[in-house]
N, C-alpha and C positions, 0 to 999 in steps of 0.2 A: 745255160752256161754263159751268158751274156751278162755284161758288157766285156769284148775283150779287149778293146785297146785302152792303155792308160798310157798318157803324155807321149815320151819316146820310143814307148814298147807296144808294139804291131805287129798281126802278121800280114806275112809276103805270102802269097799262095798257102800253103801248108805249114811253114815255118814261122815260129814268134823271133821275133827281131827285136833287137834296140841298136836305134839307127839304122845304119847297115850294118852291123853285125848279128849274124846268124847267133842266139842264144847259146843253141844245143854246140856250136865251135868255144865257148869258153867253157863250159861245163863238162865237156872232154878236155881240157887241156888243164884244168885247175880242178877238177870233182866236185862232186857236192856236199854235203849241202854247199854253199856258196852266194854270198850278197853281191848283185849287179847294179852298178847306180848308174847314172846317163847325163853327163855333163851339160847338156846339151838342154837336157829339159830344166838342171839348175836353173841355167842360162837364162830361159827362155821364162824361169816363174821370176827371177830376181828383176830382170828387166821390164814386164810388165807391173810391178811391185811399184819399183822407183820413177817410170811414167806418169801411173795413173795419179802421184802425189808431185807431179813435177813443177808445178804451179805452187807445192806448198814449199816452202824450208824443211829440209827434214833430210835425218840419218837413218840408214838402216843398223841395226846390229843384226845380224844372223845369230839366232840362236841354237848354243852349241849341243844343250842338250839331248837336241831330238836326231844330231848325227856326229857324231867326232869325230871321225876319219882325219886324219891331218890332211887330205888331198882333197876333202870336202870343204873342210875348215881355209883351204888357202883358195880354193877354187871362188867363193864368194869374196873369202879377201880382196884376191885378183878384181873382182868388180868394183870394188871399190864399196864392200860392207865393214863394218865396223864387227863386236865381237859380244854378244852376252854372256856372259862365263857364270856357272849358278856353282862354281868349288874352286879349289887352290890344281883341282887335277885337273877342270877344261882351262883355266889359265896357261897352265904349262904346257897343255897341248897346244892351244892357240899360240903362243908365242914360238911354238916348233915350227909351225906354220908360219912363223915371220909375222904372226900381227904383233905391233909395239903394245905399251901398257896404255899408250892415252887413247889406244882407239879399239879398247874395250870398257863393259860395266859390267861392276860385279853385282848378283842378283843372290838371291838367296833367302830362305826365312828364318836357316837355321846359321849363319857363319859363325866359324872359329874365329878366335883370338889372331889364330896363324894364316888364316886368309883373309883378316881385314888387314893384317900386315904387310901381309904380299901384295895387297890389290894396292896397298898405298905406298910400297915400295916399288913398284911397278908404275906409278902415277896413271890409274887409271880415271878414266872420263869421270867415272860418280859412283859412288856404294849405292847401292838403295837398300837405305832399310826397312825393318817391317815392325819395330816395335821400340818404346821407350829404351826399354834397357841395351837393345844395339847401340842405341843413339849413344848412351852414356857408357859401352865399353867403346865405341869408336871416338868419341871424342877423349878419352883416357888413351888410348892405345896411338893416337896421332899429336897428343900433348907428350907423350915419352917419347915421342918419334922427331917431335920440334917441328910438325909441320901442320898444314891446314887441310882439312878430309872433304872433298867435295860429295856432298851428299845431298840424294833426294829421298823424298819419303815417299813408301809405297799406300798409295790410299785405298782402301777396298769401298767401293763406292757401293756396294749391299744391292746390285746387279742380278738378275738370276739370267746366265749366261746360253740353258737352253742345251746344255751339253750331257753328260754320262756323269754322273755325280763325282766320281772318282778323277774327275779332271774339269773340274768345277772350281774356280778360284775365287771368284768373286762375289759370293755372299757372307753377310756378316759370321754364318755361323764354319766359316772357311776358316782356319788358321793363315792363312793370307793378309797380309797388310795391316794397317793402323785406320780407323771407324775417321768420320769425317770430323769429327769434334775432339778427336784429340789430336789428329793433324794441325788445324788450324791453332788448336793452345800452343802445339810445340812451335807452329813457323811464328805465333805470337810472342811466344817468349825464346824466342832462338839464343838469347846471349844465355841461355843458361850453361850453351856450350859453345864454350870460347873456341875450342879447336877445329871447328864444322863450319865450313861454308853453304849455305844453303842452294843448292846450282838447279834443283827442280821437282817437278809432282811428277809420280807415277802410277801407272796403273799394271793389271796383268788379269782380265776376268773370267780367263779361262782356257782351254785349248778344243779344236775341232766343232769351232762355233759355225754354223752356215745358214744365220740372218743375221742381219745389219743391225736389227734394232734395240739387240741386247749395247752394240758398238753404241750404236749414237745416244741409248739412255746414259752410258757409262761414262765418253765422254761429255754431253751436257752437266752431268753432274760434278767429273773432275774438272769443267772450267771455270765451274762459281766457285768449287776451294779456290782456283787461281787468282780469280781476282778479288776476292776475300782476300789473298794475300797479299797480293799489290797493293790493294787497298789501303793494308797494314804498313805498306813501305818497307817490303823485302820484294827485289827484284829476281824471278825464277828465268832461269836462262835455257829451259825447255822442260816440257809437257811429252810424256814418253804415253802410250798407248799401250806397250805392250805387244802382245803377237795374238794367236786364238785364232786362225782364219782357219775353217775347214777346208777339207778337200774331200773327193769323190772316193768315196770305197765301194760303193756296191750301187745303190739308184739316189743317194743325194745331188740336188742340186745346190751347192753353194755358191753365193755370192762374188763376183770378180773383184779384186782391186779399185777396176773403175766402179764398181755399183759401192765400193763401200768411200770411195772418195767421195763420189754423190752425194753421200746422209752426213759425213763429219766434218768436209773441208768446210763449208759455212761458218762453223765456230769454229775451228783451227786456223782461219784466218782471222778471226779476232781476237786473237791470241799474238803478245809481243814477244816469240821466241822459238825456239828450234823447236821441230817436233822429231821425236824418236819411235820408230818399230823395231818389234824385236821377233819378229817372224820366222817361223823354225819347221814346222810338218808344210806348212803351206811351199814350202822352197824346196824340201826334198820327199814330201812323200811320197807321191806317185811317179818319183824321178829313182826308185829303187824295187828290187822285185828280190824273192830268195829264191833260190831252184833248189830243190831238193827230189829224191831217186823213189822209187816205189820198191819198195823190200818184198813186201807182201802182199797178196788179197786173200782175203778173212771172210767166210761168213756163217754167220750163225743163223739161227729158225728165223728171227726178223728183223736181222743189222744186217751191213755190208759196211767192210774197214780195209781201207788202201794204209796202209804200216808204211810210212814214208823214213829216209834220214834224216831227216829233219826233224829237229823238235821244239818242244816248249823254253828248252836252255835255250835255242838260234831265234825265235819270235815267240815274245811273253806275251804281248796283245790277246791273243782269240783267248786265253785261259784267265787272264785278270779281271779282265773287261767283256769277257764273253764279245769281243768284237770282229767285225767283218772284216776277213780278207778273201779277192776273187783268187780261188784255184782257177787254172787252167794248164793245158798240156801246150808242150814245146812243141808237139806236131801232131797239128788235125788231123784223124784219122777217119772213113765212112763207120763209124761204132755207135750204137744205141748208146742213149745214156742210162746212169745208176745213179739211185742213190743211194748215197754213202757218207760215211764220216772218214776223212782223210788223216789220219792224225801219226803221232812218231813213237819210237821205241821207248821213252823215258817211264818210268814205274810211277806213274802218275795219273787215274781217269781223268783229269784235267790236263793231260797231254793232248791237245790237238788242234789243228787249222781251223775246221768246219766240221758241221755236225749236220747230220739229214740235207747234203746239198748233191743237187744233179750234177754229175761230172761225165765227161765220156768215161765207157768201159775200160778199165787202164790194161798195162799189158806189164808185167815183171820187168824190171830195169829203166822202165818208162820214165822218162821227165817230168817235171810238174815245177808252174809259177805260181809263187805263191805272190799275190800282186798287191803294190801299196805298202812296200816294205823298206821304203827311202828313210823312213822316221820311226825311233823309236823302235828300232829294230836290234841292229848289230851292238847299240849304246846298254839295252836291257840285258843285253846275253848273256848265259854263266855257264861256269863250269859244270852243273848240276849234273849228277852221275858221271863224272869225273867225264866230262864229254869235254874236249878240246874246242875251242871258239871256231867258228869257222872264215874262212878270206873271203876278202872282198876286191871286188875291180872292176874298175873302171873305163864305162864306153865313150869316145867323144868322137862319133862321125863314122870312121870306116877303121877305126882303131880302138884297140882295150888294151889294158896294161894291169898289173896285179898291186892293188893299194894297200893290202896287208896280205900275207901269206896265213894257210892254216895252222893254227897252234901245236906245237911238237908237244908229246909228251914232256920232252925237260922243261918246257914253257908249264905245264901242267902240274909238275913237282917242284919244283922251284928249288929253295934252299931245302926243304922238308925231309930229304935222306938224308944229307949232312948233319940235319940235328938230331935225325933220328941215331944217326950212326955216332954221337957225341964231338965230331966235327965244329968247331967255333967258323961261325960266321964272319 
């Protein structure tokens, strides 16, 4: 049942912790299921983040996809992070948070019409695109707009990044990015669009990468596009990276900040311009845990099943990705362990945490962490089986505060008896 500590969550004797806050006291006062995230180990990834590259130029953008909480989203703000926004919906979040439009970039493979608009009504830092025909609705869509689109191009540098294929970005056969040689035709013939300012190269090879040297093949290869294009006499006013950095779920060992400054900063120092990360699971994964209730124990001739409240609508991960999350109980108890598969009430055999993992014995009403659930957690969740999203909140030191509340039924029906009932909207 090992490893139990992740970042700010610990236990104290008997009891799991984050910070000093007792677990099991938020989980009585808010119920479960319920997302806990820890300010504190933000804190403490975004800071060793912007260190280990301190010696280079360079932005952070937090990327917003892997947690949106508006409390999250301002919390790195407050650091002084910039914003990667992949739709017109994390824009809007972010700017609820108080980030402005220049100190975000819109990303994306697929944008609308409607959010290259916003992102350029917004002025923010740079579109990046991923294919010719973006190129040519953004330069149309900022010529009826009368103004100039600062845009980079996302280059898929045909990397094999070492990851779970389903979050794999960076080989050619990825729908990701634009190939090296059609890159370099567009930054060669860039007046094809008069409305586009060319501002830089990008990358994005992957996500829960944990070796360096898919990073430094990736980068080596996007700094000959660069100065291929300098070459050419178009000046790029930064080389973005991207994000991918794994973190620990179960017995990886990934790579620090500083071990990946090590292999990259060499050629990012000969490089004339800003560099960009866009780092998103690596800043809050192991800074969020979900606690969900034990309903039931199950067993059959040769299963054993803890029926948690928690389901696959609260964390998609174990069921998409068949991926690892550590369970563990809110309070060590002296009990044998079991194995078991822990999984939730949804009508779904693809409902579940873990499958065949040793847990202690649980006991009816029991607590349970579900660990490594800062990213890509609360962002996935649905309503599936009309289940209500569940809250979240917030630990920083000797204090928590509730960052969303749990969804009301009316949250859950929304306009839909009013049209049922012929009610005008």
């Amino acid at each position: 049942m090992t490893p139990d500590s992740y970042g700010d969550f610990h236990y104290r004797g008997k009891k799991l912790f984050c910070g000093d806050v007792c677990i099991e006291d938020i989980a009585h006062q808010f119920g479960t299921p319920v997302y806990i995230y820890s300010a504190g180990h933000f804190r403490d990834q975004y800071s060793a983040f912007t260190k280990a590259f301190k010696k280079i130029p360079h932005r952070i953008f937090y990327a917003v996809k892997s947690n949106a909480n508006l409390s999250v989203i301002r919390e790195f703000h407050q650091l002084g992070a910039g914003m990667d926004v992949n739709s017109e919906g994390e824009m809007l979040r972010a700017m609820k948070a108080g980030v402005k439009g220049n100190e975000m970039i819109l990303t994306g493979v697929g944008k609308s019409a409607a959010e290259i608009r916003a992102g350029l009504e917004q002025g923010v830092t740079m579109i990046k695109a991923e294919s010719k025909d973006e190129l040519a609705l953004i330069d149309r869509i900022a010529g009826e707009m009368g103004l100039t689109a600062p845009v980079a191009i996302r280059v898929n540098p045909d990397v094999n990044p070492r990851t779970h294929p389903y979050i794999s970005t960076g080989l050619s056969e990825n729908k990701f990015g634009i190939s090296k040689p059609l890159a370099l035709n567009i930054y060669k013939n860039y007046q094809e669009f008069p409305n586009i300012r060319f501002t830089g190269i990008d990358m994005h090879i992957g996500s829960q990468i944990t070796a360096t040297a898919p990073f430094k093949e990736a980068v080596d290869k996007l700094a000959e596009v660069y100065f291929e294009v300098k070459r050419g006499g178009l000046h790029l006013e930064h080389f973005d990276i991207g994000g991918g950095i794994g973190i620990r779920y179960e017995d990886e060992t990934p790579f620090t900040p500083d071990g990946l400054a090590s292999v990259i900063s060499p050629t990012l120092k000969e490089l004339d311009c800003d560099i960009f990360f866009e780092p998103g699971r690596y800043l809050t994964g192991n800074g969020g845990i979900l606690v969900v209730k034990v309903l039931y124990i199950k067993e059959a001739e040769d299963k054993h099943f803890i029926v948690t409240d928690g389901a696959m609508n609260d964390l998609l991960r174990p069921s998409i990705y068949d991926a690892y999350h550590h369970v563990q109980p809110l309070t060590l108890r002296d009990q044998p362990e079991v194995v078991t598969d822990v999984v939730g009430p949804v009508c779904e055999s693809g409902d579940f945490f873990t499958r065949k993992r040793a847990l202690q014995t649980p006991e009816h009403n029991e607590l349970l962490a579900v660990m490594s659930a800062g990213a890509y957690g609360m962002v996935m969740s649905s309503n599936y089986n009309a289940r209500r999203r569940v809250p979240e909140v917030m630990v920083d030191g000797n204090k928590f505060r509730l960052i969303r509340s749990r969804e009301t039924y009316d949250h859950l029906l929304y306009d839909e008896a009013d049209l049922l009932n012929g009610n005008s909207i």
